[in-house]
Backbone as XML, in Angstrom:
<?xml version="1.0"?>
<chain id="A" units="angstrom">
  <residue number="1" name="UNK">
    <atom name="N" x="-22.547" y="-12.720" z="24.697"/>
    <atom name="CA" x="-22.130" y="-12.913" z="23.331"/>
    <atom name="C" x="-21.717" y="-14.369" z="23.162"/>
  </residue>
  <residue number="2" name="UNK">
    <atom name="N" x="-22.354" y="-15.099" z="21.830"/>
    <atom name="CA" x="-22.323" y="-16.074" z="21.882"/>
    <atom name="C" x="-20.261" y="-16.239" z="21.016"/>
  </residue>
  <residue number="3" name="UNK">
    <atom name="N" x="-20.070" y="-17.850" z="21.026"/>
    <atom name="CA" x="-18.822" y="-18.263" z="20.179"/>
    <atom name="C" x="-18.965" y="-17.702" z="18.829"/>
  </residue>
  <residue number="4" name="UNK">
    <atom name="N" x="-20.018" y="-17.976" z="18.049"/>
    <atom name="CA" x="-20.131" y="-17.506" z="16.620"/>
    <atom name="C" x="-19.799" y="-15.709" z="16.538"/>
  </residue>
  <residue number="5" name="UNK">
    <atom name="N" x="-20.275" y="-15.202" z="17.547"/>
    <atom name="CA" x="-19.971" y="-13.616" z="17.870"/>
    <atom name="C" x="-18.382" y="-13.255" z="17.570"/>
  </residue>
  <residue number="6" name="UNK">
    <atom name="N" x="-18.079" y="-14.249" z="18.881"/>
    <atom name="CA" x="-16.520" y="-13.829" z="19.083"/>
    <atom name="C" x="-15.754" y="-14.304" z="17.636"/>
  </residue>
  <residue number="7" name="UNK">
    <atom name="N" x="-16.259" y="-15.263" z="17.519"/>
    <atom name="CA" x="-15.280" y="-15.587" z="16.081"/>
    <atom name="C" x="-15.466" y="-14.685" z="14.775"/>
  </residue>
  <residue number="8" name="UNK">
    <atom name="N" x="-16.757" y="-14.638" z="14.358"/>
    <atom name="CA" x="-16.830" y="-13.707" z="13.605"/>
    <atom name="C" x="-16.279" y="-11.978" z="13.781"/>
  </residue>
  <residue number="9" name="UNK">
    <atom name="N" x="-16.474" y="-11.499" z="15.234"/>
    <atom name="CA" x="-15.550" y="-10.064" z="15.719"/>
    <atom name="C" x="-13.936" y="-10.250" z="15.524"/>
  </residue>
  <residue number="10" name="UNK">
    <atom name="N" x="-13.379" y="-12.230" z="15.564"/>
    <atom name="CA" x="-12.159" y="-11.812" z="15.415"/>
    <atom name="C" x="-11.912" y="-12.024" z="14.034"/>
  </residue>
  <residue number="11" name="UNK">
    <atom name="N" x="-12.554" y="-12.198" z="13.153"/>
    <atom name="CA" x="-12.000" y="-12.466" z="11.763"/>
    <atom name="C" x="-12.232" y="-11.456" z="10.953"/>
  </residue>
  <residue number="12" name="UNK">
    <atom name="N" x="-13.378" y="-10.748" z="11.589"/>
    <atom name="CA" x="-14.153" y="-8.982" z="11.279"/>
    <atom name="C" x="-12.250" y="-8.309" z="11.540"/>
  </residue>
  <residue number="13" name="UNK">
    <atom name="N" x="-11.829" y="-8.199" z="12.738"/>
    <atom name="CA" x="-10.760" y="-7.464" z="13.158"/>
    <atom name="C" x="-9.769" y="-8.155" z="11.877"/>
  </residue>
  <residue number="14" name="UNK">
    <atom name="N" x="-9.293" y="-9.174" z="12.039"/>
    <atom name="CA" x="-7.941" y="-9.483" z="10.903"/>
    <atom name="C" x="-8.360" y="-9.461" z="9.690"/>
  </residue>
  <residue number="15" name="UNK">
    <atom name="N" x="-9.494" y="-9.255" z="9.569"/>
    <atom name="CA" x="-9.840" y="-8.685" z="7.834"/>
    <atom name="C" x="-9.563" y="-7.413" z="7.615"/>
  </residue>
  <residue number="16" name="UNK">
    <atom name="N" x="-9.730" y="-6.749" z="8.569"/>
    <atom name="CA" x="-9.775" y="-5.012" z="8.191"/>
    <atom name="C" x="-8.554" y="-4.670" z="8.666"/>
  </residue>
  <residue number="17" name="UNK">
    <atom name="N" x="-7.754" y="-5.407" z="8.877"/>
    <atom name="CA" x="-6.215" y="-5.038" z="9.790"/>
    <atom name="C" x="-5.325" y="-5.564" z="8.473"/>
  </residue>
  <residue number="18" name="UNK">
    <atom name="N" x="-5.557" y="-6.341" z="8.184"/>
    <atom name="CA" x="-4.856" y="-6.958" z="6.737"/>
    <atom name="C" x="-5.070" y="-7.396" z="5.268"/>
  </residue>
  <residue number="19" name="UNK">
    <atom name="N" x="-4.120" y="-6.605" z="4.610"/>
    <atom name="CA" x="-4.498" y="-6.431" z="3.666"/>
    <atom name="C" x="-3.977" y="-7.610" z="2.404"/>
  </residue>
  <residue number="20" name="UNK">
    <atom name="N" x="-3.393" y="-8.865" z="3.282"/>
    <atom name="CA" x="-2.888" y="-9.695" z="2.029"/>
    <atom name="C" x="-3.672" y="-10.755" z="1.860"/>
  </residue>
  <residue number="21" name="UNK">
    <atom name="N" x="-4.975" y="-10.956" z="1.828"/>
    <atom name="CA" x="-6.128" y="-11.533" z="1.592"/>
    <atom name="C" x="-7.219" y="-11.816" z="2.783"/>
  </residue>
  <residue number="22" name="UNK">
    <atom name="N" x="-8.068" y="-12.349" z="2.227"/>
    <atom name="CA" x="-9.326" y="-12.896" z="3.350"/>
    <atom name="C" x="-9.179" y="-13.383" z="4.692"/>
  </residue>
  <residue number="23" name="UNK">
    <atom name="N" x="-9.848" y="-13.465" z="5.511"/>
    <atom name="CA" x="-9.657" y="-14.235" z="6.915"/>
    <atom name="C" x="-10.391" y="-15.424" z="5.843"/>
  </residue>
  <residue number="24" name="UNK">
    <atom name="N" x="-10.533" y="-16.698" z="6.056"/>
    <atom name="CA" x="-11.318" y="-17.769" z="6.144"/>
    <atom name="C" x="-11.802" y="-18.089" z="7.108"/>
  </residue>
  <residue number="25" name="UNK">
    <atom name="N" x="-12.995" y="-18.159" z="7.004"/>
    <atom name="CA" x="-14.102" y="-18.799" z="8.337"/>
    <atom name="C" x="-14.304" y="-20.331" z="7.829"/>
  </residue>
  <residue number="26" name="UNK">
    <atom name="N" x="-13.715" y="-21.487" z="8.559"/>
    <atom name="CA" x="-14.104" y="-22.810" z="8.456"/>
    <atom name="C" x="-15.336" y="-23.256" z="9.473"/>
  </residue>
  <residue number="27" name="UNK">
    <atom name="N" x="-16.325" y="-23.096" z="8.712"/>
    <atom name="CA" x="-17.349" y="-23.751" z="9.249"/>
    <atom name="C" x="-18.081" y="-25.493" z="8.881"/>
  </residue>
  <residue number="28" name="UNK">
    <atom name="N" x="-18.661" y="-25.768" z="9.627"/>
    <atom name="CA" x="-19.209" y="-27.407" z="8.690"/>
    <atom name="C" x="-20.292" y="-27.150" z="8.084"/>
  </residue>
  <residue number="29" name="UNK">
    <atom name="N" x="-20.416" y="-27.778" z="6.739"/>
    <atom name="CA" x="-21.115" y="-27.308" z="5.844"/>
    <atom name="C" x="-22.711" y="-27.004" z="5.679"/>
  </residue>
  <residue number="30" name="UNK">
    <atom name="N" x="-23.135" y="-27.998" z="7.044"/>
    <atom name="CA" x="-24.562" y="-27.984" z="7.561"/>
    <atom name="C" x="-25.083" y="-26.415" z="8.572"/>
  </residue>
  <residue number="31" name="UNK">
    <atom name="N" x="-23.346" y="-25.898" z="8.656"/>
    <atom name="CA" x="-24.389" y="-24.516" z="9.247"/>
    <atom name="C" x="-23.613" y="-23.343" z="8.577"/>
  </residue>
  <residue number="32" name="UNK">
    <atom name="N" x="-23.332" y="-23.538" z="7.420"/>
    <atom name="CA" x="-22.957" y="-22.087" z="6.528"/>
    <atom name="C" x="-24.270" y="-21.153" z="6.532"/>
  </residue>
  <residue number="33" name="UNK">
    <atom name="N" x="-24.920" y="-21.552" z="6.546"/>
    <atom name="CA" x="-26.220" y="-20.365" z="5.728"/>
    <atom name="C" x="-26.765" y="-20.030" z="7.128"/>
  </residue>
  <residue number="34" name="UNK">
    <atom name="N" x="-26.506" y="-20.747" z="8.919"/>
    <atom name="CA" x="-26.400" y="-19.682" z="9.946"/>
    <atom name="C" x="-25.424" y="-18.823" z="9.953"/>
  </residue>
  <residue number="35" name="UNK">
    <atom name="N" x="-23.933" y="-19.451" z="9.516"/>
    <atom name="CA" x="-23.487" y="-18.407" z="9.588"/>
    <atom name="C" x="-22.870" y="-17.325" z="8.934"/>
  </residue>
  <residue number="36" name="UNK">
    <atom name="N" x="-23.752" y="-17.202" z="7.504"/>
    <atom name="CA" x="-24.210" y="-15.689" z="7.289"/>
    <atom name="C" x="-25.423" y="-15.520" z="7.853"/>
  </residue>
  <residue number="37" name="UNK">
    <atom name="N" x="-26.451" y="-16.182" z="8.347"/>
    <atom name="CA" x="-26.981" y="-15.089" z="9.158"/>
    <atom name="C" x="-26.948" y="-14.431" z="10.617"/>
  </residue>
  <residue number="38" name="UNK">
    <atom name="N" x="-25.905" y="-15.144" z="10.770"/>
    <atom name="CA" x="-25.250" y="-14.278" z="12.406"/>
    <atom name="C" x="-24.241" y="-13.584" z="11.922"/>
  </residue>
  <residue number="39" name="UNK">
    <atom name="N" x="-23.601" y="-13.580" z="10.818"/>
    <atom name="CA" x="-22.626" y="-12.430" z="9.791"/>
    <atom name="C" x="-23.786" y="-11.343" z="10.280"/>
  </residue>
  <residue number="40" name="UNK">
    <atom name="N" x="-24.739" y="-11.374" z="9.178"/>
    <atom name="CA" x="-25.763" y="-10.424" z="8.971"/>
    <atom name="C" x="-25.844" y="-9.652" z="10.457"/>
  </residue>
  <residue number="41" name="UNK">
    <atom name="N" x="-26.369" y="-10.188" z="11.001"/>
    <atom name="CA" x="-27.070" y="-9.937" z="12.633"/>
    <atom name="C" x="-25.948" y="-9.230" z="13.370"/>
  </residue>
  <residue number="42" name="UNK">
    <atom name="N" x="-24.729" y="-10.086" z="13.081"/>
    <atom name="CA" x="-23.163" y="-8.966" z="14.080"/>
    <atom name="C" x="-22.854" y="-8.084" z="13.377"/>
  </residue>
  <residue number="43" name="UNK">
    <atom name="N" x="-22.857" y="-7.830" z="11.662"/>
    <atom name="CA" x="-23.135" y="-6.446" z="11.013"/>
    <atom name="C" x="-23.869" y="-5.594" z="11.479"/>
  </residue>
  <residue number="44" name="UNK">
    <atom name="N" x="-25.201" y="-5.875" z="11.570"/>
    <atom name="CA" x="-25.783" y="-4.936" z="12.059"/>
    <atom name="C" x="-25.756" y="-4.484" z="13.466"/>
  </residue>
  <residue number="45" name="UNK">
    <atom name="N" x="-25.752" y="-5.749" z="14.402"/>
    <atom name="CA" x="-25.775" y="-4.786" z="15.637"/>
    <atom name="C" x="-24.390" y="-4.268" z="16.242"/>
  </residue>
  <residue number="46" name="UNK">
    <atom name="N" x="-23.224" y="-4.819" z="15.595"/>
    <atom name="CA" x="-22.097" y="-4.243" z="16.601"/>
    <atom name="C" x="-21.126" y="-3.372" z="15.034"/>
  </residue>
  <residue number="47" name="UNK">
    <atom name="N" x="-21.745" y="-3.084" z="14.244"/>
    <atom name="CA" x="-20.878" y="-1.797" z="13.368"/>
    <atom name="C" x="-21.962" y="-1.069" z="12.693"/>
  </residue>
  <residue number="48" name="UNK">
    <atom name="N" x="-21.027" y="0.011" z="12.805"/>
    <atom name="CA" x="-22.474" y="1.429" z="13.086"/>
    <atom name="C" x="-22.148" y="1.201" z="11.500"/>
  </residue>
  <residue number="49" name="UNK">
    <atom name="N" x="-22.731" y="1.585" z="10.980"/>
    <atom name="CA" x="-23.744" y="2.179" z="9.242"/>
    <atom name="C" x="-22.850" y="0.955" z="8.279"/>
  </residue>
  <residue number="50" name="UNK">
    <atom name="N" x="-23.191" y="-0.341" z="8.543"/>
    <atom name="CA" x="-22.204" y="-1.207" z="8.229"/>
    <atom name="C" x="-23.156" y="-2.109" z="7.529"/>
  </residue>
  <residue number="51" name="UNK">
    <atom name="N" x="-23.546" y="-2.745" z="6.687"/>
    <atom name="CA" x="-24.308" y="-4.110" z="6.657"/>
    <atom name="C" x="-23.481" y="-4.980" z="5.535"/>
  </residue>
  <residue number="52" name="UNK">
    <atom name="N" x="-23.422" y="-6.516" z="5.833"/>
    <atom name="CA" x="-22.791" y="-7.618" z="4.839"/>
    <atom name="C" x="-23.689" y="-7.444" z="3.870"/>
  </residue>
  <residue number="53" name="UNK">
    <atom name="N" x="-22.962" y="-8.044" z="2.575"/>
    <atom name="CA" x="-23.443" y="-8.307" z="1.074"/>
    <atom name="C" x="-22.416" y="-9.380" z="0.919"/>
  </residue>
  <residue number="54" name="UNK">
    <atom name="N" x="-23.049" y="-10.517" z="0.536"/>
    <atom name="CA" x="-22.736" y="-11.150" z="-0.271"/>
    <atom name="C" x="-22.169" y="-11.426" z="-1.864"/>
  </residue>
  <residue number="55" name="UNK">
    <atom name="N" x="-21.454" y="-11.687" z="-1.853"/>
    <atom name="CA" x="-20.533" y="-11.827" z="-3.385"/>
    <atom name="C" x="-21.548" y="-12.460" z="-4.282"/>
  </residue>
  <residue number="56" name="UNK">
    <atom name="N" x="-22.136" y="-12.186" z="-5.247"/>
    <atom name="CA" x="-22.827" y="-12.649" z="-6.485"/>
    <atom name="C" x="-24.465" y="-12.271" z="-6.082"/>
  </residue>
  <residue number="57" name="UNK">
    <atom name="N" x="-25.080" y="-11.810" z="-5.399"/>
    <atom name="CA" x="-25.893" y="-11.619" z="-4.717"/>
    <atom name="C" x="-26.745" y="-10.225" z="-4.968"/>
  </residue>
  <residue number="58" name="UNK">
    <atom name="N" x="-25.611" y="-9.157" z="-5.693"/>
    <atom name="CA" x="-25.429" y="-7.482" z="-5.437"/>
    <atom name="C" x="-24.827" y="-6.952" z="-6.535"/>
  </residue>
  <residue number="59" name="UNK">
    <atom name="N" x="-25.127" y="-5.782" z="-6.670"/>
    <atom name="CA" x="-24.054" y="-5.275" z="-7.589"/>
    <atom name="C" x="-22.749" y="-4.619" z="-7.482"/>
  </residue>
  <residue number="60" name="UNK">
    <atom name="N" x="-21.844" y="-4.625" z="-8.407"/>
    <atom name="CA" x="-20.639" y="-4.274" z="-8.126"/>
    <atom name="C" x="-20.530" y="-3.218" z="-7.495"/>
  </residue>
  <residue number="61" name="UNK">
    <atom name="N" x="-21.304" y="-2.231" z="-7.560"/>
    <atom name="CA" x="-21.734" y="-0.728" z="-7.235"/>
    <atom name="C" x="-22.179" y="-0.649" z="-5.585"/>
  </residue>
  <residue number="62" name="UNK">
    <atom name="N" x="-22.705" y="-2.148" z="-5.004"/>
    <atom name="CA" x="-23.076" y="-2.311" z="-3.346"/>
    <atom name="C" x="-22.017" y="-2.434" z="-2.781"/>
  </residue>
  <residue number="63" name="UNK">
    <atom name="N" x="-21.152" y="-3.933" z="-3.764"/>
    <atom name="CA" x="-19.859" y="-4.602" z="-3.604"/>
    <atom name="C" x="-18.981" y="-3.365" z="-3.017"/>
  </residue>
  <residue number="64" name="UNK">
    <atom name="N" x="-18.812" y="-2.557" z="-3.367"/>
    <atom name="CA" x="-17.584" y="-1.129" z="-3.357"/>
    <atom name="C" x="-18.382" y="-0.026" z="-2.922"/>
  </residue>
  <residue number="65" name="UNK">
    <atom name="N" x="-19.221" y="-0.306" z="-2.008"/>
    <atom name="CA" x="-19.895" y="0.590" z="-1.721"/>
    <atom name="C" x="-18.859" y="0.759" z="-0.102"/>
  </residue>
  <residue number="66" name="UNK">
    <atom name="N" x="-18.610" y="2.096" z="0.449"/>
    <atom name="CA" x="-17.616" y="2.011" z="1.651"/>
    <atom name="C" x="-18.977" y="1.351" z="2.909"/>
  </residue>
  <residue number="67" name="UNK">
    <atom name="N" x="-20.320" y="1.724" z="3.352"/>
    <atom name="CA" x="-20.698" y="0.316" z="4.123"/>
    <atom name="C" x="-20.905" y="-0.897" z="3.795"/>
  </residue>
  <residue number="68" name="UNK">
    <atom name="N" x="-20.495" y="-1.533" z="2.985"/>
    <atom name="CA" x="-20.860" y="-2.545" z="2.715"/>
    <atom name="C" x="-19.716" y="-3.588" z="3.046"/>
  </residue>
  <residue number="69" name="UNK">
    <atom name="N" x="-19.896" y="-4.909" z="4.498"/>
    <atom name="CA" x="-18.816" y="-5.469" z="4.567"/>
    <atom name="C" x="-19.411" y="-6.953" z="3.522"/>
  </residue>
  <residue number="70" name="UNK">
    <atom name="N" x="-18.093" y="-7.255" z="3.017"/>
    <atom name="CA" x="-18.085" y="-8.065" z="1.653"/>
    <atom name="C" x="-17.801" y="-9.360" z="2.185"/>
  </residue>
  <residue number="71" name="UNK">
    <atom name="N" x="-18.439" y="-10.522" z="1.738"/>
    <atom name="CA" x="-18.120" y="-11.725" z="2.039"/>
    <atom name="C" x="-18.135" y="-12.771" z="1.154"/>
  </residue>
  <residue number="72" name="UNK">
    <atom name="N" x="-17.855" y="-13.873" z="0.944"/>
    <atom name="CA" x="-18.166" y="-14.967" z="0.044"/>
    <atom name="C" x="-18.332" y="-16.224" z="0.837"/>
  </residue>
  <residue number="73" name="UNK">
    <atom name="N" x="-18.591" y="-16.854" z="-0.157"/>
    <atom name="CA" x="-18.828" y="-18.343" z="0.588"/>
    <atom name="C" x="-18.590" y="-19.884" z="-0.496"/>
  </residue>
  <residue number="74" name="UNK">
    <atom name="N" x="-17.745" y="-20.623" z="-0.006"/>
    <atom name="CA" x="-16.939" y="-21.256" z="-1.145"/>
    <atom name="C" x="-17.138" y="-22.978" z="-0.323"/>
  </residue>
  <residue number="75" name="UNK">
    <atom name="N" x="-18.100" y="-23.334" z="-0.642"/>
    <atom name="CA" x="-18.318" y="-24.885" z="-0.745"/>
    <atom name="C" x="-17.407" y="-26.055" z="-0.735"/>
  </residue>
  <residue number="76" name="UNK">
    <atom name="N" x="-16.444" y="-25.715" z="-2.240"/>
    <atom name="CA" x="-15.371" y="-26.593" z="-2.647"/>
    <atom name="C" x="-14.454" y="-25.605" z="-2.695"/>
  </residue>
  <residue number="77" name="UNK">
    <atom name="N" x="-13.318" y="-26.280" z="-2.307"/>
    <atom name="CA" x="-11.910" y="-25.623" z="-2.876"/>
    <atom name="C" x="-11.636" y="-24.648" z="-3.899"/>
  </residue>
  <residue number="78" name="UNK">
    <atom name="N" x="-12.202" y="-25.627" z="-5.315"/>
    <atom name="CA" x="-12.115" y="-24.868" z="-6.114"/>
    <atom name="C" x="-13.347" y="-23.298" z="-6.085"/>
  </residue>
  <residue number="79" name="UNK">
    <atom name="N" x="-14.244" y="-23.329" z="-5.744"/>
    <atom name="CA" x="-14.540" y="-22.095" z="-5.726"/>
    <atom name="C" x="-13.633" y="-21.099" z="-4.415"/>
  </residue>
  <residue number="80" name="UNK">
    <atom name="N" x="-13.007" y="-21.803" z="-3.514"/>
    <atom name="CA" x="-12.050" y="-21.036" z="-2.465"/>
    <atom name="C" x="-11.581" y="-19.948" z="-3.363"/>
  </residue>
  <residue number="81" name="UNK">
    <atom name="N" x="-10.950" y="-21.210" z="-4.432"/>
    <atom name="CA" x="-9.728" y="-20.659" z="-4.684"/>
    <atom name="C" x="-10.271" y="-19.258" z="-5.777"/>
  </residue>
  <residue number="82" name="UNK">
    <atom name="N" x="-11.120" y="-19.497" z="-6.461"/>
    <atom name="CA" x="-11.803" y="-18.525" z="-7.402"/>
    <atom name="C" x="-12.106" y="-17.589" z="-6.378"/>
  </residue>
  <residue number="83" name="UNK">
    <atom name="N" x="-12.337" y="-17.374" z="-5.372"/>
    <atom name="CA" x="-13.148" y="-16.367" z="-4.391"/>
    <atom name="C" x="-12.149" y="-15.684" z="-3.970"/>
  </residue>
  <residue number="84" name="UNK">
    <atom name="N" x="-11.238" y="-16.120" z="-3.313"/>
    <atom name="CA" x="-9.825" y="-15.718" z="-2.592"/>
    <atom name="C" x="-9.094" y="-15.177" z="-4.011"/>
  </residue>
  <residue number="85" name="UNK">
    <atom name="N" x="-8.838" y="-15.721" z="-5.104"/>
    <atom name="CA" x="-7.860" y="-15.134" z="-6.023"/>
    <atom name="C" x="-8.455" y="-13.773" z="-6.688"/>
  </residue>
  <residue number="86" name="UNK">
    <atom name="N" x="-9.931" y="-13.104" z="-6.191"/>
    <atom name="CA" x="-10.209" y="-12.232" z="-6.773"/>
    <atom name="C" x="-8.816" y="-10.642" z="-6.623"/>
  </residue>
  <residue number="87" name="UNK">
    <atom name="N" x="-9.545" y="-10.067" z="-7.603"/>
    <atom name="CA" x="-8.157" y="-8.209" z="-7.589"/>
    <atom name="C" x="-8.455" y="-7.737" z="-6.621"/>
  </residue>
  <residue number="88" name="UNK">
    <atom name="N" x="-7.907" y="-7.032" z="-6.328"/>
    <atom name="CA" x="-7.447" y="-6.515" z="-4.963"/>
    <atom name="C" x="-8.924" y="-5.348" z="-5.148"/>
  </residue>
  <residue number="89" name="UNK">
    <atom name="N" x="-9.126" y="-4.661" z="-6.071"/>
    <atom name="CA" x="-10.428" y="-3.810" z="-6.333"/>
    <atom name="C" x="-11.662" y="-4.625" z="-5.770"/>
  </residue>
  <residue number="90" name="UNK">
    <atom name="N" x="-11.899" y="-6.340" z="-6.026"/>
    <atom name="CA" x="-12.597" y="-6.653" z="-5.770"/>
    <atom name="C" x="-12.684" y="-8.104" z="-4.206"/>
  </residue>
  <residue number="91" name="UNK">
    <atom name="N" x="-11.366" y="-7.692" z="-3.756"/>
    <atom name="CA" x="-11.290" y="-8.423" z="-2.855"/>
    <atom name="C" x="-12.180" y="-8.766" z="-1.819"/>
  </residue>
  <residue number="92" name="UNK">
    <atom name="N" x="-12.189" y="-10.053" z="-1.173"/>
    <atom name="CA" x="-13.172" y="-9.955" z="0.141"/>
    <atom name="C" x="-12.179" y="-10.334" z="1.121"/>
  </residue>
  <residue number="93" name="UNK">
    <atom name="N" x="-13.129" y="-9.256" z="2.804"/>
    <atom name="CA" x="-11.871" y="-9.729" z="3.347"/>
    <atom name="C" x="-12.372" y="-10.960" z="4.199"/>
  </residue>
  <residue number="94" name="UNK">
    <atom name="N" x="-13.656" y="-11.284" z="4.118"/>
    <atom name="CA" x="-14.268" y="-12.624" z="5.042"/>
    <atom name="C" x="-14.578" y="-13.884" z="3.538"/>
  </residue>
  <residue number="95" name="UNK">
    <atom name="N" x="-14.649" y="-15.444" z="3.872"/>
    <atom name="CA" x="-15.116" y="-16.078" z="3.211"/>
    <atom name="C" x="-15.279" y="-17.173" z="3.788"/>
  </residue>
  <residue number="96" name="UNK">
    <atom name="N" x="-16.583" y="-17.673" z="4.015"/>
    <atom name="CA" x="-17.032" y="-18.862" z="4.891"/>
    <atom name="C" x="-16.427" y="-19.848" z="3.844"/>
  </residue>
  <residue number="97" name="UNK">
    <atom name="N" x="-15.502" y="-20.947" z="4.624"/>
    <atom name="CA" x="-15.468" y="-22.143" z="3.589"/>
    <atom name="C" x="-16.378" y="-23.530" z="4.127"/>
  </residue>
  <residue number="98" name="UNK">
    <atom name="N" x="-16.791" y="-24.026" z="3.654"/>
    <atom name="CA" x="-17.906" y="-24.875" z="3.997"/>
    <atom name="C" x="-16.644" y="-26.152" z="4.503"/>
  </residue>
  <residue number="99" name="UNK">
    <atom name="N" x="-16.685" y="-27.154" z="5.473"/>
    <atom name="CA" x="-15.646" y="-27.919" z="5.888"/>
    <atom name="C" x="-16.448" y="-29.057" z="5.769"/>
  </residue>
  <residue number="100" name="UNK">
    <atom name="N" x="-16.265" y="-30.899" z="5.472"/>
    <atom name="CA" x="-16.826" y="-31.239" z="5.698"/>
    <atom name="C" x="-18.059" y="-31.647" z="4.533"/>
  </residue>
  <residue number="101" name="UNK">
    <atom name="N" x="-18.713" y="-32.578" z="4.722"/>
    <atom name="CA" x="-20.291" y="-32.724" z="3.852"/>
    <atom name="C" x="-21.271" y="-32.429" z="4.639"/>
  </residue>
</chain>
């Protein structure tokens, strides 16, 4: 199991363990879009009937669907902060923040 594994299994664990907002994943901004797709890839192979969806991507109806693990991904701050301040109905508990140019 690679680093991206372990990090993503531990932010998978303090997302679903806590409930007073998101883990943040700080990644550099040149490999966000690997890592949703090693999101994707550790969804599927290490949680049974589980797969990521992306925030804006899906419908609200996937969003709140009980397999569906929820994520976002926030470039600038200000979308952090729009992503993270969502209701608790529509909370995520992962959100890659892009670090970096």
């Amino acid at each position: 199991m690679g680093k991206t594994f372990v990090a993503l299994a531990i932010a998978y664990s303090v997302a679903v363990r806590s409930p007073r907002g998101p883990a943040i994943i700080m990644v550099p901004a040149n490999l966000v879009d690997k890592w949703e797709q090693d999101f994707e890839a550790f969804c599927e192979l290490y949680l049974e009937d589980r797969r990521a969806v992306k925030l804006g991507t899906v419908t609200q109806n996937v969003l709140r669907a009980k397999t569906s693990v929820r994520y976002g991904v926030a470039r600038h701050s200000v979308e952090l902060m729009k992503t993270a301040g969502r209701s608790s109905e529509n909370a995520l508990p992962s959100i890659f923040l892009a670090q970096g140019r």
